[in-house]
N, C-alpha and C positions, 0 to 999 in steps of 0.2 A: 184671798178675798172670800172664796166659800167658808173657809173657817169661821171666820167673822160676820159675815151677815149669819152664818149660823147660828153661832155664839149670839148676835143680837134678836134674834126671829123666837130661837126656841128655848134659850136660857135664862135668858135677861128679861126679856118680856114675861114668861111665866111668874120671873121672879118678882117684877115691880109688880101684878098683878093679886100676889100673893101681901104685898108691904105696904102696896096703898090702898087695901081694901076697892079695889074697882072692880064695880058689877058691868060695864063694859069695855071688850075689848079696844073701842075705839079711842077710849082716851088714855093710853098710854106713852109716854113721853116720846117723842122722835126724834133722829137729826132729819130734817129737813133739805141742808143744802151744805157745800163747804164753798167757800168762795176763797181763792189766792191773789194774793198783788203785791206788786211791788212797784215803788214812784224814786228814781234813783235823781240825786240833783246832775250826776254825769252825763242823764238823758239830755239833762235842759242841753248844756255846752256843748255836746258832740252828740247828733241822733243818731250818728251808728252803733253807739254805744247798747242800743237799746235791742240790740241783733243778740247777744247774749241773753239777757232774760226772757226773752222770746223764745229762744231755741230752747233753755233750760227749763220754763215752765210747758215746755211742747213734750220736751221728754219727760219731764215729772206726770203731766198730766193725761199723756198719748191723746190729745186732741190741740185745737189750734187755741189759740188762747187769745183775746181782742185785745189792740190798744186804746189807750186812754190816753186821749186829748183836753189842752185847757179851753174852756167853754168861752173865756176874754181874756180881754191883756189885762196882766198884770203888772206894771214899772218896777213894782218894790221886790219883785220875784223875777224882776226880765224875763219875763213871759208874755209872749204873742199870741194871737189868739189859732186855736187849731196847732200848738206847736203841742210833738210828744211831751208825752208823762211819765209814762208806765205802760205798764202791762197786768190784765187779771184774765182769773181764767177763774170759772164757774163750775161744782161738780156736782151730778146729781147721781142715785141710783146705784149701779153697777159700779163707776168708775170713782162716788164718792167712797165705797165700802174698799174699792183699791189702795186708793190714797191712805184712807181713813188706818187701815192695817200696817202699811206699811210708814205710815206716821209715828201710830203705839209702839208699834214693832221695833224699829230701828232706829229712830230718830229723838224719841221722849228719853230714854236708857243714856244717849248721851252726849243729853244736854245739860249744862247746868245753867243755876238760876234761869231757869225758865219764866219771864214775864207773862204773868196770865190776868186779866182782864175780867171780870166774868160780872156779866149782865144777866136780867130774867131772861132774855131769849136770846141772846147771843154770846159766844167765848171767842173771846181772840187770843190769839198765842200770835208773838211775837220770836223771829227765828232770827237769830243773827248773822245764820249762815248758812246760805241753802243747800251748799257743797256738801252736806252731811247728808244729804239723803243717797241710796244705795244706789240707784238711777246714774247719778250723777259726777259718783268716786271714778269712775272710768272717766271722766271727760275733766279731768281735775286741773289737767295742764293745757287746756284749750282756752280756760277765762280768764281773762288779765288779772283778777281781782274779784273776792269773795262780796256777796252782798245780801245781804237779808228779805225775808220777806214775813207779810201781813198773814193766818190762817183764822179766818172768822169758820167758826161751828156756828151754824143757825139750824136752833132746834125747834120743836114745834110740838104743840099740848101742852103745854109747860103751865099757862093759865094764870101768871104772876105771880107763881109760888117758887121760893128758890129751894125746897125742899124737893121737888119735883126733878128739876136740874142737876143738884147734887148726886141723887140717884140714879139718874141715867149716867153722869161724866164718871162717875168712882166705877158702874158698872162696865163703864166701857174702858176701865182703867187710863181715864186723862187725870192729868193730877188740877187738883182744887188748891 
């Protein structure tokens, strides 16, 4: 994690700094937030089900993670109202620059076709299989069954220029 807020703080910032011509420091691109989730349909039919991704975003995340409930019924979904959903879990700070490294680090390298999404202020990456992160190879034979999850990047400065965006995610080596 030091490495990389490093690497973000005194590298990368001098560098956009140097690329986009800004006279202050205060508008240089940021990530803002990472948010995780996952909505599995085996929650709907069995709520125990939903004790795994719980536990595995607790370990990924080293914090607790909240669930998500349906706000009304839905017939066409068999969905009640207040029945599980899912699970997310929110990162900021310290424990986003955690994730955030050991994301680039171990997890982009190998993945293939990675689904990438990219908005003016948001990236989502779409993970097929959350058992690849290094946390979680130790606990490999505890889950009945692999399952994916949601990684929204919300960045911040950005100003609706996707040229902006481009140059923070290549610096921070995410693939575009």
């Amino acid at each position: 994690m030091k490495n990389f807020y490093f690497w973000y703080k005194n590298i990368l910032t001098t560098d956009l700094i140097y690329k986009l011509n800004l006279k202050n420091p205060l508008c240089i691109p940021k990530i803002d937030g990472i948010c995780l989730n996952v909505c599995l349909q085996s929650i709907v039919e069995n709520p125990k089900t939903i004790l795994y991704s719980f536990l595995a975003f607790k370990i990924l995340t080293y914090q607790v993670p909240t669930l998500c409930k349906a706000k009304k019924s839905l017939s066409s979904f068999n969905l009640r109202k207040n029945m599980l959903l899912g699970v997310k879990a929110n990162l900021r700070k310290k424990s986003m620059y955690n994730f955030l490294s050991l994301f680039v680090l171990f997890v982009l390298p190998t993945t293939k076709n990675l689904p990438l999404i990219s908005k003016t202020g948001c990236i989502s990456i779409g993970i097929k299989n959350i058992l690849s992160f290094p946390q979680l190879s130790y606990f490999h034979s505890k889950f009945f069954k692999s399952f994916g999850c949601v990684i929204n990047i919300n960045l911040c400065g950005i100003n609706n220029n996707p040229l902006l965006s481009k140059l923070l995610l290549t610096g921070l080596q995410l693939p575009l």
